[in-house]
C-alpha positions in Angstrom: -52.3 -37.7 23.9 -49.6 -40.8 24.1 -48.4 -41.6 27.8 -44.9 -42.9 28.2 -43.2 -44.2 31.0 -40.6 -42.3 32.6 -37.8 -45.7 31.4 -39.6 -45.0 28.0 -38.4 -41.3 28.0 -35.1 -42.1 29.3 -35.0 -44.6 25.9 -37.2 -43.0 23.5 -36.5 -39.6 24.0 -35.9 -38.3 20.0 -38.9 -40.6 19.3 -41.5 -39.0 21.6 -40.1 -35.5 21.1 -40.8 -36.2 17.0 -44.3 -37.1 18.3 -44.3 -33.8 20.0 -43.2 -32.2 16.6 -45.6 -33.7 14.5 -48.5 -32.2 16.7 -49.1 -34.8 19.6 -48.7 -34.3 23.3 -46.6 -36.7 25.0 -47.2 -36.9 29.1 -44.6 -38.8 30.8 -45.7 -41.0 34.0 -43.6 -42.6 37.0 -43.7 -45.4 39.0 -46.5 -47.8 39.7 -49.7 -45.3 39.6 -48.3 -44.1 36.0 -48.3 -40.7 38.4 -48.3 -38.0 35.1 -45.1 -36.0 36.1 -44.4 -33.8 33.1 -46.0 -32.9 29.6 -44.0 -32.7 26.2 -46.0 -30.6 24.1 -45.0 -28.7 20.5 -44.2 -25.3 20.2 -46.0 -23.3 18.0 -43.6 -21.5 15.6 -43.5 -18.1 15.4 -43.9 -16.2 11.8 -41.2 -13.2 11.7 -42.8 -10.1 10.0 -39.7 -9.3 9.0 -37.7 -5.8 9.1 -40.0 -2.5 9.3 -37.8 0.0 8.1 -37.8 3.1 9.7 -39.1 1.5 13.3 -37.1 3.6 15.0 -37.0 6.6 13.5 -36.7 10.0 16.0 -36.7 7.5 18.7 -32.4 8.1 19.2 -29.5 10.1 17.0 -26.0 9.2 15.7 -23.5 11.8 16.2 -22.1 13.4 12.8 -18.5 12.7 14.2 -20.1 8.5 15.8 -16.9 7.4 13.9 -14.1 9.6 14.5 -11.1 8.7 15.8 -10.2 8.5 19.5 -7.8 11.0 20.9 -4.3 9.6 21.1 -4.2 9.1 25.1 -7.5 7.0 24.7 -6.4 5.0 21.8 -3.4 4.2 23.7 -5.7 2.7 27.2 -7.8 0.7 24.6 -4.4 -0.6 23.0 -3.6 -1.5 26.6 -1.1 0.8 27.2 
């Protein structure tokens, strides 16, 4: 774990958040006491398991007619009429 003071963060930020990156955690201090204030710490990455196909099957249906047009006096209040 790497302390750094809170001018140190202020200066050194991109450094001590590659630290972060590469695994470390970085706590920052302040004032005289080095009082630990907050903790930068690296985030775990998440692996996608990508697209199941057929997740939600049954769950909702499309309307046969989903893409029809609108009837004229609707079309006309989305055209702003």
């Amino acid at each position: 774990m790497y302390e750094a003071t809170m001018h140190e963060a202020k200066t050194n930020l991109s450094a001590l958040v590659k630290r972060a990156q590469s695994g470390e955690d970085v706590v920052i201090t302040s004032g005289r006491t080095k009082e630990p204030v907050a903790k930068i710490t690296p985030i775990k990455k998440v692996k996608s398991k990508g697209r199941v196909p057929g997740l939600f099957k049954g769950v909702f249906t499309i309307a046969a007619d989903f893409d029809a047009p609108l009837p004229e006096d609707e079309a006309r209040l989305w055209g702003g009429e």
